[in-house]
C-alpha positions in Angstrom: -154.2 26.1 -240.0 -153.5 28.3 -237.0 -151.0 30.7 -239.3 -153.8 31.5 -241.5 -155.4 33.1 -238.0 -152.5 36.1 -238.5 -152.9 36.6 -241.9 -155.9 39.1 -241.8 -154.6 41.3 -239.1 -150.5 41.3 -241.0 -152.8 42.4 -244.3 -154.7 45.1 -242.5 -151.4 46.5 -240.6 -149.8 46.9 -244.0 -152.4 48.4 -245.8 -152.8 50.8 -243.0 -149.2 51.4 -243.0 -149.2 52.1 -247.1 -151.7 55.0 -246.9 -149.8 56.7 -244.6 -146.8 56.1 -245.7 -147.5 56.5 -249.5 -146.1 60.0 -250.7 -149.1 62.9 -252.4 -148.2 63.3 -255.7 -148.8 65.9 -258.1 -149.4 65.5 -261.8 -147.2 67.5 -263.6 -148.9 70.6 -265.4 -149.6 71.3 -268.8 -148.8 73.9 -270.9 -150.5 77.4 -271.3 -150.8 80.1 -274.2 -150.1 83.5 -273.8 -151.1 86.0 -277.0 -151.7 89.4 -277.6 -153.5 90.8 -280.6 -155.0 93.5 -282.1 -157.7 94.1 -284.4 -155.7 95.4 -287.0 -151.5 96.3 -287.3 -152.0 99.9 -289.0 -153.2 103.0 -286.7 -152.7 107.0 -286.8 -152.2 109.2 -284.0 -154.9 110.1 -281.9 -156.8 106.5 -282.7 -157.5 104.1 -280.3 -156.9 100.2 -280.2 -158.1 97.3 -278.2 -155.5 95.1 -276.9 -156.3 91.4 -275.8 -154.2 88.8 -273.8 -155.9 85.2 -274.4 -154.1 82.4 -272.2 -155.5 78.9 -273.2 -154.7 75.2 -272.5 -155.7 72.2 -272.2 -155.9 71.6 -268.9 -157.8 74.2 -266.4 -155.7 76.6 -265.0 -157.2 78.8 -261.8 -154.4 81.5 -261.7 -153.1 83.7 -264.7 -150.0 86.4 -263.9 -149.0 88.4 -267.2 -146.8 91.7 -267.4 -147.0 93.4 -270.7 -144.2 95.6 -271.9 -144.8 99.1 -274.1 -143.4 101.9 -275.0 -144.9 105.2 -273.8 -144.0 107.2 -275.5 -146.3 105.9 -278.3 -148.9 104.7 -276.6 -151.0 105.2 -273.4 -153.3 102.8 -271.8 -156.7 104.4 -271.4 -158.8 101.9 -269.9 -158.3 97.9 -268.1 -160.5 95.4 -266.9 -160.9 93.5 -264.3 -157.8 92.4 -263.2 -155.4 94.9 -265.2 -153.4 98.1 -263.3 -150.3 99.8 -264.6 -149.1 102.4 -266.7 -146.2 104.4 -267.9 -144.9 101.7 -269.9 -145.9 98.4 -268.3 -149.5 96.7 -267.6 -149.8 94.2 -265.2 -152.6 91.6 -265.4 -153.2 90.0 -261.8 -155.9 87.1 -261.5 -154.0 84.6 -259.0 -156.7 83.3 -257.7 -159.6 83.2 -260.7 -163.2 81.8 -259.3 -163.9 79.1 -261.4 -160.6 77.3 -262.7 -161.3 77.9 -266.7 -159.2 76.2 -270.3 -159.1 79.7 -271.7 -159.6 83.4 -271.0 -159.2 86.3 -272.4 -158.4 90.4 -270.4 -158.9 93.3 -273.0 -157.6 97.0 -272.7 -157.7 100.1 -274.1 -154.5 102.0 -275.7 -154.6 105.3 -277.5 -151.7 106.1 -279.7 -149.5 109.3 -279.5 -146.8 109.2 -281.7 -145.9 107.7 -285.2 -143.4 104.3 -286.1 -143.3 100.9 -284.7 -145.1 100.0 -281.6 -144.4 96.8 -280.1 -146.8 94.6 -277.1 -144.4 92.5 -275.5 -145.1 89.6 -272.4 -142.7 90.4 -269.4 -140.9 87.5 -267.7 -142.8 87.7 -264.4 -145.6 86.1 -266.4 -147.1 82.4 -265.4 -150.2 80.7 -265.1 -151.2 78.1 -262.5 -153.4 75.5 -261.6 -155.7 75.1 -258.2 -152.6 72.6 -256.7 -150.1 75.7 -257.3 -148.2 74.1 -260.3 -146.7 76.6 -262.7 -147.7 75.7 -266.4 -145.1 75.7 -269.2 -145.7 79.2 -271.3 -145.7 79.6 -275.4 -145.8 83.8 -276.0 -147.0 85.0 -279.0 -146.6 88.9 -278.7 -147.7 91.3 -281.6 -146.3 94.6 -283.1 -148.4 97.3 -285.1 -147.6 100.7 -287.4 -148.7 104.3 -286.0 -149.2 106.8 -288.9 -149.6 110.3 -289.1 -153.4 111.5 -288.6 -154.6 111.7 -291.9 -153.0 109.3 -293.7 -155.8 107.2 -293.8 -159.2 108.9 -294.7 -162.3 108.0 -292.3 -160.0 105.7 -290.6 -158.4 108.2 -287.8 -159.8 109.9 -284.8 -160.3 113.5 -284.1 -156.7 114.7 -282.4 -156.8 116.6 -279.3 -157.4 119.6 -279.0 -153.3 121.5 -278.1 -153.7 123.8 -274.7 -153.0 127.5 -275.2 -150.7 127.1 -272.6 -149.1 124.1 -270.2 -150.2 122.8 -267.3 -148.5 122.7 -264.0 -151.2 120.3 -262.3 -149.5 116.9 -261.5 -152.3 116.2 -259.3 -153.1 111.9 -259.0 -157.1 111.7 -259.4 -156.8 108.1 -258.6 -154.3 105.5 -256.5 -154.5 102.6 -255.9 -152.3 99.7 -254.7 -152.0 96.1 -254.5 -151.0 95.5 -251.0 -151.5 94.3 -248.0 -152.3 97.6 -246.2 -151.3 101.5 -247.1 -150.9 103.9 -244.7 -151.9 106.6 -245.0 -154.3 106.7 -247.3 -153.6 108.9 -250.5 -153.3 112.3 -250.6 -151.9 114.7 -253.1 -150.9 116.6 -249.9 -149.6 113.7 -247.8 -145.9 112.8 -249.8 -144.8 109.6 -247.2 -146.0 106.7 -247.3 -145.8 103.1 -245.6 -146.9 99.8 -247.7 -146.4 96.0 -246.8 -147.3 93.3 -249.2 -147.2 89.7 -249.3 -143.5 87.2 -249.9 -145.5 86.7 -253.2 -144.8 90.4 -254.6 -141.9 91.3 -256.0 -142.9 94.2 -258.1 -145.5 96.8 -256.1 -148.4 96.9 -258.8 -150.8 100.0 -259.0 -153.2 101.8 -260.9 -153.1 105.6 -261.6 -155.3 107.9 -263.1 -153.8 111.9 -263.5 -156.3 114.8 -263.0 -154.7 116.0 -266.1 -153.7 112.9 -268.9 -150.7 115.5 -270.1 -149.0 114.7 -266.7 -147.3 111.6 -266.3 -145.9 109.6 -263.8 -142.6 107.6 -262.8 -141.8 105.0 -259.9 -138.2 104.1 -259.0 -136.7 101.4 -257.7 -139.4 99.2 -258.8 -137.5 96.2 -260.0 -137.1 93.3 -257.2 -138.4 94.3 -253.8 -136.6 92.6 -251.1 -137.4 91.1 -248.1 -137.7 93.6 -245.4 -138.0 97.6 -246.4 -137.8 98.8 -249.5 -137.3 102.8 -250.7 -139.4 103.4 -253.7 -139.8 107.3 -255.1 -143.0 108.6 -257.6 -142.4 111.5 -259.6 -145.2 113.2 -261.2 -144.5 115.5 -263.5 -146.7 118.2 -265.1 -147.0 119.1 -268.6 -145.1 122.3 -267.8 -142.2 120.4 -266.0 -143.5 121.0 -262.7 -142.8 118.2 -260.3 -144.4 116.4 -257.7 -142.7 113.3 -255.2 -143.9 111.1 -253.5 -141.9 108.4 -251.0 -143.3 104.6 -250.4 -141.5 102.4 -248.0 -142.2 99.2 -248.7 -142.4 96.3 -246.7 -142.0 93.0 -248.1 -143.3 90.1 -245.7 -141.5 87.1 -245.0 -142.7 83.8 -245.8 -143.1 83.0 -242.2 -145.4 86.5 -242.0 -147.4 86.1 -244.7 -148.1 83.0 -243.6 -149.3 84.0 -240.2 -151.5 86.5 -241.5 -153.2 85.0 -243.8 -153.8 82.7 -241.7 -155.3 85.0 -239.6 -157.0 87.0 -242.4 -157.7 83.9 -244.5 -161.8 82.6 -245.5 -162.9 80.7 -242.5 -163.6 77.2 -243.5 -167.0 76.6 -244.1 -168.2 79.9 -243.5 -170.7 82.2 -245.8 -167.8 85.5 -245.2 -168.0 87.5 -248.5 -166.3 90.7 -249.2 -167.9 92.2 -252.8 -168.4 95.4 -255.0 -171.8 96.1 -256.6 -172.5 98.9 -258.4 -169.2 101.1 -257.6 -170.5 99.9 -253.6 -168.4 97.6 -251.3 -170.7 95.0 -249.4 -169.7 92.9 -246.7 -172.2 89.8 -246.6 -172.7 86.7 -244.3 -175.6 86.1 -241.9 -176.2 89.9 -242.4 -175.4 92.6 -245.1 -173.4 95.4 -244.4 -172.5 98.5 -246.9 -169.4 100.4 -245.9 -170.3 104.0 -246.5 -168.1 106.6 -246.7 -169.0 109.2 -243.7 -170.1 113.0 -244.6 -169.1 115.9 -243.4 -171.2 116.3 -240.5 -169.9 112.6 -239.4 -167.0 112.8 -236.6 -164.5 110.2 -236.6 -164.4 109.0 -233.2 -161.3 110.6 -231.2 -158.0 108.9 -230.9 -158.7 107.0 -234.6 -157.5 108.1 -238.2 -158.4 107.1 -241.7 -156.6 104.2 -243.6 -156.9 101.9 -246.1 -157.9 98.1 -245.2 -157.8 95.0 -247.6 -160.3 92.6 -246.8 -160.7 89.5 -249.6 -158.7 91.6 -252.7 -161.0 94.4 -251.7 -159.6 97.5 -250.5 -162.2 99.1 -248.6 -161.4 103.0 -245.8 -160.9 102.0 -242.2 -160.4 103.9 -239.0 -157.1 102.8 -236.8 -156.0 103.7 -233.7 -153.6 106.8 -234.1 -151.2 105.2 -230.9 -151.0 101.9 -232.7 -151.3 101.7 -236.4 -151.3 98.0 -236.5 -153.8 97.6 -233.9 -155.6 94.3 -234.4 -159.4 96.2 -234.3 -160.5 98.5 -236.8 -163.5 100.6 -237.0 -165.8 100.6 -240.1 -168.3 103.1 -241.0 -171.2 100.8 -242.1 -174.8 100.5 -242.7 -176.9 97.6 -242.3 -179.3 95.9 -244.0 -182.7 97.9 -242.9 -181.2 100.3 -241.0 -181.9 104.1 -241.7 -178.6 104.9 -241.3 -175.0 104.2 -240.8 -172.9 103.5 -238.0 -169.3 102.7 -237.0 -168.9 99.1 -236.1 -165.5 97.3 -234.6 -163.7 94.7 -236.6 -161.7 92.2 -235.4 -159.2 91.0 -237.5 -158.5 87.9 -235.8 -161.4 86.9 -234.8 -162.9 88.4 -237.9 -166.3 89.9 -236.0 -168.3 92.7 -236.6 -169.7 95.1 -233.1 -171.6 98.2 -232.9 -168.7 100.8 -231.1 -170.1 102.4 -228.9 -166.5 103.9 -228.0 -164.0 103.4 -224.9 -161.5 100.4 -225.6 -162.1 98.5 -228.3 -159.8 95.3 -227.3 -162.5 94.6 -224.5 -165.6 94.1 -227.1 -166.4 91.2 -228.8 -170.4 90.4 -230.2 -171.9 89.6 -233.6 -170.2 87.3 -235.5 -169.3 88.3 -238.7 -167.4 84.7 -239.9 -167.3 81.9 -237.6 -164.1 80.5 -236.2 -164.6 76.7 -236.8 -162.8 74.8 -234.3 -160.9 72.3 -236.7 -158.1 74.2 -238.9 -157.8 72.8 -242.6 -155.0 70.1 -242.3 -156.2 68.7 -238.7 -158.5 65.7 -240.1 -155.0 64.1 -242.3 -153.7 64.4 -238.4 -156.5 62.9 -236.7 -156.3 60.2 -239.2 -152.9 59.6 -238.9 -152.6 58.8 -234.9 -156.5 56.9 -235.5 -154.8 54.1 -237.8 -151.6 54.5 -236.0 -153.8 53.3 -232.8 -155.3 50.6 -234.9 -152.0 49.3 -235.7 -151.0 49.0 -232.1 -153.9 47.6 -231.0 -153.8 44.6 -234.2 -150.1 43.7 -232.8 -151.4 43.6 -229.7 -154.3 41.4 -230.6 -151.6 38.8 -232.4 -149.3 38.5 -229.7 -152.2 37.6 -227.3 -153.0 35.3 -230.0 -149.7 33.9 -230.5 -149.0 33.6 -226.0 -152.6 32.0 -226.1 -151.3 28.9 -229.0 -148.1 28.7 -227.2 -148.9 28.2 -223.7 -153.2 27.1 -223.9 -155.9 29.1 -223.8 -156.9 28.0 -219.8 -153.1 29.1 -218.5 -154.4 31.8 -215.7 -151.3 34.0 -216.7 -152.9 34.6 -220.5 -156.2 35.1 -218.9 -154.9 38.0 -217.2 -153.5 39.6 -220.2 -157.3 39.4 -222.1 -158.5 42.7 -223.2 
């Protein structure tokens, strides 16, 4: 009868020691879709065609990647969607971290067709899809072709063409840059020709989105294949219609594992906080306890001395900043914003880190600290599996404890005054 005193505590100990000993497992994913269609195969010149990319499955996926192959010299994307960058050949689809994880979903864009034969919509091999855990689904491609005529050949069915320039341009001006990075600096200029970009360990191609200030110009990166670790030389060439030429140099920075890992966890959603970074109606709003809208300051406006423009990504959002010109990777920022019911805007300090908002009222901005903009919550995701851990590791100790006392106490009698002292 006195063994069966130890077998509660020997089952409790082991169960304890099973849940944390007991490996996380991850269900292997499922597979995932990926086709591209058309409404119809047959096109002239001049018309133009809607493109979709539908990834499906059976399980919910949260994060789709896609690179669609073209050639173009046939065709020219016009207009993407949410999501879709690119150009010159290549389109690149980039929803790695979707809202609400989803069986099927579909991204549409807009080609226009410039030359007769066979046309061809291929999926890249940087494609994949995930799910929220991070597992990378199996992929089936289905890909599509279609037939470019000359205008005409089908009545009622072809667009207008364009309308030939009396003479060609020389403008290879950009209208529109943007990049998918970690930070740019400077921002663009059509005046400014060197640059300086870092992204993530994740990116191995740098994926933009360009718009020319005339669509007869067109546009070439090099060196765009596999960016290292470490700095990269990429050139852009714009050329006009005319010939004319226009370059631009990036260097590009591609983090480490160990860097990107430090900064977003620096830059990364506080836990439990309301910090929202959105755009609403072609407007960038920064929203938590209050509502800020970063404006864009006028003429009249001066930049406060010793800061210069750059560009800032804050939640996928990139949004202009103000840096200072001594240390470009300064760890406070200043935003030109306006808040809710205020009559007008005002530059207010950002604190990366600490991820605060603070009117400036100038001198040095590492000494000011104020409103919160996200607070820093005091347990990091990943400390309660700790906490747990050493709790039930003390409850182990203390249970082998308690049956050794038990086991002295049968030996020896419960009145010897040495056991006594040992109670607890």
């Amino acid at each position: 009868m006195k063994g069966k005193y130890y077998i509660l505590p020997i089952l409790v100990i082991l169960l304890c020691m099973g849940g944390i000993l007991i490996p996380n497992r991850t269900a292997k994913a499922a597979e995932a879709n990926i086709s591209l269609q058309t409404a119809k195969t047959n096109y002239n010149i001049g018309e133009e065609l809607t493109l979709t990319c539908t990834v499906s499955s059976d399980e919910e996926f949260s994060g789709v990647q896609v690179n669609i192959l073209y050639d173009s010299t046939m065709l020219r994307l016009v207009q993407g969607g949410n999501y879709i960058s690119g150009g010159n050949g290549e389109v690149f689809i980039d929803a790695a971290a979707m809202k609400k994880p989803k069986k099927s979903r579909g991204f549409s864009m807009r080609f226009q067709t410039l030359a007769a034969g066979s046309a061809a919509f291929q999926i890249g091999s940087i494609s994949q899809v995930t799910n929220e855990e991070g597992s990378v689904f199996g992929t089936n491609i289905q890909e599509t072709n279609i037939e470019i005529s000359a205008a005409g050949s089908t009545p009622g069915d072809a667009y207008a063409q364009p309308t030939a320039l009396p003479a060609y341009s020389n403008n290879n001006k950009i209208k529109k840059f943007e990049v998918k990075c970690v930070s740019m600096k400077p921002k663009f200029d059509n005046k400014v020709y060197d640059y300086t970009i870092k992204v993530d360990c994740n990116t191995s191609l740098l994926y933009y989105n360009i718009v020319m200030d005339n669509n007869k110009a067109h546009m070439k990166i090099s060196n765009n294949n596999e960016l290292l670790e470490g700095e990269n030389k990429l050139k852009m060439t714009v050329t006009a219609e005319s010939g004319k030429e226009r370059v631009f140099n990036f260097k590009v920075i591609r983090e480490s594992v160990e860097e990107t890992k430090i900064r977003e966890q620096e830059e990364s959603d506080i836990a439990g906080s309301d910090f929202e970074v959105y755009s609403k109606n072609g407007a960038i709003y920064i929203q938590n306890k209050y509502q800020y809208k970063i404006v864009q300051p006028g003429k009249k406006v001066s930049i406060p001395s010793g800061f210069q423009e750059t560009s800032l990504n804050l939640n996928g959002q990139s949004i202009t900043a103000y840096t200072p010109t001594d240390d470009l990777d300064s760890n406070y920022l200043l935003m030109y914003l306006k808040g809710s019911g205020q009559n007008k805007a005002e530059f207010y300090q950002y604190d990366r880190t600490e991820r605060t908002l603070q009117k400036y009222t100038g001198g040095s901005v590492t000494e000011q600290r104020g409103e919160i903009l996200g607070s820093q919550s005091l347990i990091q995701p990943g400390m309660w599996v700790y906490g747990l851990m050493v709790g039930l590791a003390t409850l182990v100790v203390l249970l082998l404890l308690a049956i050794l006392n038990m086991a002295l106490r049968n030996k020896f009698g419960k009145d010897s005054k040495e056991l006594n002292d040992m109670d607890f």
